[in-house]
C-alpha beads as a LAMMPS data file, in Angstrom:
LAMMPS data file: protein, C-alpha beads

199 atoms
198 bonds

1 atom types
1 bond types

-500.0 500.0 xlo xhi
-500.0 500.0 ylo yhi
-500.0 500.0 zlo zhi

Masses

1 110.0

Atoms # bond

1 1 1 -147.995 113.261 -139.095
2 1 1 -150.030 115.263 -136.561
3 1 1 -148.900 117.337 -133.621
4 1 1 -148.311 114.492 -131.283
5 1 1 -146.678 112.349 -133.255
6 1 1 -143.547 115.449 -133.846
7 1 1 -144.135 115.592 -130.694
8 1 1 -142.842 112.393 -129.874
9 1 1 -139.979 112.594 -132.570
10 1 1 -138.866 115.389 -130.865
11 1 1 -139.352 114.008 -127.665
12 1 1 -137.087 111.186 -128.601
13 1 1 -134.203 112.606 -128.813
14 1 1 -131.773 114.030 -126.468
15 1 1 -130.626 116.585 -129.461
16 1 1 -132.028 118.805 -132.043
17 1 1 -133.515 116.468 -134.148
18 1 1 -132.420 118.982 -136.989
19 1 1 -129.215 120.902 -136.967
20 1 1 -128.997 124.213 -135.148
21 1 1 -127.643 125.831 -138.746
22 1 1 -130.157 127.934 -140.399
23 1 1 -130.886 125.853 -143.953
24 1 1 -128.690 127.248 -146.987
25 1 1 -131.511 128.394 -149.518
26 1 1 -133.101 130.725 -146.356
27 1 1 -129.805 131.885 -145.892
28 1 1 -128.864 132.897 -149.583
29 1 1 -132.325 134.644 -150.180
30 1 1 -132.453 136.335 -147.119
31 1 1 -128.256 137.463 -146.493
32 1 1 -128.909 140.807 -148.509
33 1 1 -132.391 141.533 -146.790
34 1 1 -132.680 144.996 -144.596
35 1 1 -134.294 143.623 -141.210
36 1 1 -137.735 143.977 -140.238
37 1 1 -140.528 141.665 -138.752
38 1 1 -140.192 137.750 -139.987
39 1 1 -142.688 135.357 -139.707
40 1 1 -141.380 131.923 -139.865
41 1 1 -143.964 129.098 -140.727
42 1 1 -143.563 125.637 -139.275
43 1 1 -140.324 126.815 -137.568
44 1 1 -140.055 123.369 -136.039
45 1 1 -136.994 123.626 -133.419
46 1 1 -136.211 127.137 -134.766
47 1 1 -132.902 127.384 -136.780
48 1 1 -134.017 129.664 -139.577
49 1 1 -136.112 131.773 -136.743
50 1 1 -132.966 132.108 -134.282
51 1 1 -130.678 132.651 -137.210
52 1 1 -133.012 135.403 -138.253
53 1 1 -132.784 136.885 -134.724
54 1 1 -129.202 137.031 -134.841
55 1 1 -129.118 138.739 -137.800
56 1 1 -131.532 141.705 -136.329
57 1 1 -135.201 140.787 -137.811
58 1 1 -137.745 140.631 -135.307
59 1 1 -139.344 137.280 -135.214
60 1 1 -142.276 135.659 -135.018
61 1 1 -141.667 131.835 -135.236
62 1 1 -145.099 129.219 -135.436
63 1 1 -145.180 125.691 -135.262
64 1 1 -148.017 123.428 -134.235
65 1 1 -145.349 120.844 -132.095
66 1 1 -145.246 122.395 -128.239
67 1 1 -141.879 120.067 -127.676
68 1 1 -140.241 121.958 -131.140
69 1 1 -141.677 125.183 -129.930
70 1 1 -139.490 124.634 -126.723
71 1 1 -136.931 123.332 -128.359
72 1 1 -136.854 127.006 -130.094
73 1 1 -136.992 128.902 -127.124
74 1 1 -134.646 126.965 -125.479
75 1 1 -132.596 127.467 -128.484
76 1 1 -132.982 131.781 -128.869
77 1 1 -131.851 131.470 -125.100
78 1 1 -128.641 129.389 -125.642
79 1 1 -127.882 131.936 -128.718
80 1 1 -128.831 135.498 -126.296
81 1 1 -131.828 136.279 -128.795
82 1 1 -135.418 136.891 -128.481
83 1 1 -137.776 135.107 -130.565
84 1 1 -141.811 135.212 -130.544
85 1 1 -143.331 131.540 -130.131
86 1 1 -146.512 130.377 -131.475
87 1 1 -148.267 127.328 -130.838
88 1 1 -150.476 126.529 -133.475
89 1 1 -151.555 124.626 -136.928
90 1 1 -150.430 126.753 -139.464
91 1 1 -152.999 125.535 -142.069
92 1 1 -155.938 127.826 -139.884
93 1 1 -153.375 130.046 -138.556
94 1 1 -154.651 133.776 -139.434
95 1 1 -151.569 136.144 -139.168
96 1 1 -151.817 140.115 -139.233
97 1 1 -152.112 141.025 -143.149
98 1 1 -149.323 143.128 -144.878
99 1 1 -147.532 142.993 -141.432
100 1 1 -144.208 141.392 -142.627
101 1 1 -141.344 142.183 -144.784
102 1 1 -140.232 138.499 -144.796
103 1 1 -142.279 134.876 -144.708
104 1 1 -140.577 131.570 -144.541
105 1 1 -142.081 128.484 -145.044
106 1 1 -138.906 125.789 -145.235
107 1 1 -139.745 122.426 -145.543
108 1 1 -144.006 122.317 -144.778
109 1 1 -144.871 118.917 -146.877
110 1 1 -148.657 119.042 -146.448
111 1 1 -150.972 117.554 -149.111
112 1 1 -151.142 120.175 -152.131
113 1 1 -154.599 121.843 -151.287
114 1 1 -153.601 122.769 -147.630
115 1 1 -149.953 123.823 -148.981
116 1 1 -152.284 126.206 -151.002
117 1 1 -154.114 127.333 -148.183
118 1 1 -150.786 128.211 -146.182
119 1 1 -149.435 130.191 -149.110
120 1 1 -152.340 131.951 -149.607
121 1 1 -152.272 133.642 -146.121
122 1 1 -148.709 134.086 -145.864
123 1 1 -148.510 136.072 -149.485
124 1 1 -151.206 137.953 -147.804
125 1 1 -149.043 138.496 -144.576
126 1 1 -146.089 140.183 -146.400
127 1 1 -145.789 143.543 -146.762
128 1 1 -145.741 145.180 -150.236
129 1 1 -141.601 145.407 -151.229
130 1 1 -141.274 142.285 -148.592
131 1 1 -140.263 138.509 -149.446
132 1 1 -141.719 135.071 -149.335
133 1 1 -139.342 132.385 -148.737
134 1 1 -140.460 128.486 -149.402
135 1 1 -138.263 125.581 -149.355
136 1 1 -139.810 122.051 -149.338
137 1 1 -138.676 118.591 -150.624
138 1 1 -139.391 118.469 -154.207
139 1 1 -141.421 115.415 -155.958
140 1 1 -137.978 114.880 -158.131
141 1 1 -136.668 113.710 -154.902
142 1 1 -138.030 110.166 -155.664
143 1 1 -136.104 109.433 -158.769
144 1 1 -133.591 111.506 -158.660
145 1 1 -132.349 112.441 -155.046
146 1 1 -132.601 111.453 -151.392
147 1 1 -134.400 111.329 -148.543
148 1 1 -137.580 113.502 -147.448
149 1 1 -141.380 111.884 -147.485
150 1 1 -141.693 109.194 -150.204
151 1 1 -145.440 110.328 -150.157
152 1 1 -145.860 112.292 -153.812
153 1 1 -149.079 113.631 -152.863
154 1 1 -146.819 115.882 -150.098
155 1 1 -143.870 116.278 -152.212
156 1 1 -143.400 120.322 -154.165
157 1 1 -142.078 121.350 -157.711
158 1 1 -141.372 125.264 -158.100
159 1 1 -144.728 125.229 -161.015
160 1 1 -146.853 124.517 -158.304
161 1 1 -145.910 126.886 -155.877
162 1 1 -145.921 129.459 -157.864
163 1 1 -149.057 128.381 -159.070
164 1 1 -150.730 129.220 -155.485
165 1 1 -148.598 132.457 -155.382
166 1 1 -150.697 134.699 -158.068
167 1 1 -150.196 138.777 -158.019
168 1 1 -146.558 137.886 -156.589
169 1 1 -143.378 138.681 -158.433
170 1 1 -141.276 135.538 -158.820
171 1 1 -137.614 136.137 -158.379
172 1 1 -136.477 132.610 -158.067
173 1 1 -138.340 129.461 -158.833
174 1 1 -136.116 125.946 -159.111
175 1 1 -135.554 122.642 -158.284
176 1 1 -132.037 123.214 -156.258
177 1 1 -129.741 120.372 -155.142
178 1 1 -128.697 120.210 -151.584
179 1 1 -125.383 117.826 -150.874
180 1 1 -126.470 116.025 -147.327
181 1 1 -124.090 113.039 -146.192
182 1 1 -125.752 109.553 -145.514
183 1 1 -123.573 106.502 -144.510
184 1 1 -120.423 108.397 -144.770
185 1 1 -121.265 109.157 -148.621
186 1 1 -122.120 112.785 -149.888
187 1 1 -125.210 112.170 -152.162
188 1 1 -128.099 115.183 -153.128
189 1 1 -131.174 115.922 -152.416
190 1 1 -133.300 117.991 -154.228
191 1 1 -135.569 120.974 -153.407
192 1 1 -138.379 123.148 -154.214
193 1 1 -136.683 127.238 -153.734
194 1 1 -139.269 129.901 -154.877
195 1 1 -138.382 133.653 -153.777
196 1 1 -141.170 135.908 -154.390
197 1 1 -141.469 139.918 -153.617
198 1 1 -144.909 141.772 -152.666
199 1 1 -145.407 143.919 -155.612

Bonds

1 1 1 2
2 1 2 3
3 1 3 4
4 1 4 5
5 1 5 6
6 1 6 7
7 1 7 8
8 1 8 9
9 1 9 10
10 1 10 11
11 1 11 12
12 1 12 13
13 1 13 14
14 1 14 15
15 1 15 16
16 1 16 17
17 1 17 18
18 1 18 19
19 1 19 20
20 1 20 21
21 1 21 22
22 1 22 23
23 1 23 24
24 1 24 25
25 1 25 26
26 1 26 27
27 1 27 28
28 1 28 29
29 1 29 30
30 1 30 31
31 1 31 32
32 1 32 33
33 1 33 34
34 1 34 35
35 1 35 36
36 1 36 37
37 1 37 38
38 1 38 39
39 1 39 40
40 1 40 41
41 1 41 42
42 1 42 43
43 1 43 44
44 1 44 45
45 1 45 46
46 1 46 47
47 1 47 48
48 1 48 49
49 1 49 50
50 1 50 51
51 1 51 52
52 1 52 53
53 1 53 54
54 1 54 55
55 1 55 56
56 1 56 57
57 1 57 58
58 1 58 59
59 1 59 60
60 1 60 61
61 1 61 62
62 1 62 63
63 1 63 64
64 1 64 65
65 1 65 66
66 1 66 67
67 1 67 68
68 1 68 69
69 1 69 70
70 1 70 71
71 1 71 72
72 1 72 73
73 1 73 74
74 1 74 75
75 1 75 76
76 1 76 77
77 1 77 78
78 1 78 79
79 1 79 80
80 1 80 81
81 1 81 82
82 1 82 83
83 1 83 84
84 1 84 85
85 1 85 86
86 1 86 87
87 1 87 88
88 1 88 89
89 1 89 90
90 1 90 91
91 1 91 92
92 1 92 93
93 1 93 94
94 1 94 95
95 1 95 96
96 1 96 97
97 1 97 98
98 1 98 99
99 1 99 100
100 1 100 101
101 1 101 102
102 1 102 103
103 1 103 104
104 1 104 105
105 1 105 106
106 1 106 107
107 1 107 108
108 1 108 109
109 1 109 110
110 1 110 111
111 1 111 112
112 1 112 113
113 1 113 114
114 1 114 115
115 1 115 116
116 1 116 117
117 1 117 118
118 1 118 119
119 1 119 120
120 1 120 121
121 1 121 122
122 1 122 123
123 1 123 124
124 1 124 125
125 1 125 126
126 1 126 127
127 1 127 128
128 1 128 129
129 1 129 130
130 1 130 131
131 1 131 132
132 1 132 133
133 1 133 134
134 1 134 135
135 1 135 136
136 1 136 137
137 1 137 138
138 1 138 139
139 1 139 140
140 1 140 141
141 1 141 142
142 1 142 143
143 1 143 144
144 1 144 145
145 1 145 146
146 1 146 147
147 1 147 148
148 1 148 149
149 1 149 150
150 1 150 151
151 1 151 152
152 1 152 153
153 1 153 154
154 1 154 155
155 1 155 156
156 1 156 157
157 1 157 158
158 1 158 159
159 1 159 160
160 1 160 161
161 1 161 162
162 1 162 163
163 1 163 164
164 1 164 165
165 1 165 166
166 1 166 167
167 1 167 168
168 1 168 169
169 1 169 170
170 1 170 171
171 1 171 172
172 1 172 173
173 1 173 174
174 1 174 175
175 1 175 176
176 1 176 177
177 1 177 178
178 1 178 179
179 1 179 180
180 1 180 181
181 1 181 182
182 1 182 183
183 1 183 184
184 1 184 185
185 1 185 186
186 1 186 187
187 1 187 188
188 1 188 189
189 1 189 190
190 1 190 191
191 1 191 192
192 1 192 193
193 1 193 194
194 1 194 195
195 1 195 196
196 1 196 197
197 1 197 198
198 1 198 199
């Protein structure tokens, strides 16, 4: 999907079309964290970014929808926070290098040689003792969980993440399962978490 197509999934709905709650894997890799400057990739409608805000970091949320990008300042203003808004692809985006203590990338299904690109620049963009956080729908996903793209070729596993993550130390690196309710019925889904530190 490009830009105007989120665009118009956004646009068609009255609501968030995600929850306002920040998603569970940013939160458990990030609760412990000392604050500093975030930069939060594809930050869609903003719940990890806000959340972030909240918790003291100074933000810096990008997304390449203009509707989610107000969505997210709409969002920071409902919850009395300030948030920095980008429009702008994130597969050319340049960000200052060594500028962050945290990067997170949660849920950015792009084809695996522009995923590669993206890491690339935002290892580069974190600080040396900072974190990289990605979350993405993992390829297990289409035998074993629920929902997310049924496109493979988008689809993550940790091994090739950290693949595209070379020189950074790999704290965490799994397939995690996520309980989400569909039709009344609490099934899984299953995700890509890799946590990596800036030597």
């Amino acid at each position: 999907m490009d830009s105007a197509d989120w665009d118009a999934r956004y646009a068609a709905s009255p609501d968030l079309v995600w929850t306002a709650n920040p998603n569970r894997f940013v939160v458990a890799a990030t609760t412990d964290l000392s604050p500093g400057r975030a930069l939060d990739v594809a930050a869609g409608e903003g719940r990890n970014a806000v959340w972030l805000a909240e918790r003291g970091w100074l933000v810096t949320a990008v997304d390449f929808s203009p509707v989610a990008v107000q969505r997210g300042r709409q969002l920071a203003h409902d919850r009395g926070v300030d948030v920095s808004w980008e429009v702008a692809d994130v597969i050319s985006y340049q960000p200052e290098p060594a500028a962050y203590e945290l990067v997170v990338i949660a849920y950015l299904q792009l084809p695996r040689a522009d995923l590669a690109a993206v890491l690339r620049w935002a290892a580069a963009a974190v600080r040396p003792g900072g974190s990289l956080v990605v979350v993405g729908h993992d390829l297990a996903n289409l035998t074993d969980g629920t929902g997310g793209p049924q496109d493979p070729a988008v689809l993550q596993t940790p091994d090739a993440v950290v693949a595209d993550l070379p020189g950074m130390q790999i704290r965490q690196a799994e397939t995690a399962r996520r309980p989400v309710v569909v039709d009344g019925e609490t099934v899984e889904a299953l995700d890509t978490v890799v946590v990596a530190t800036h030597p």
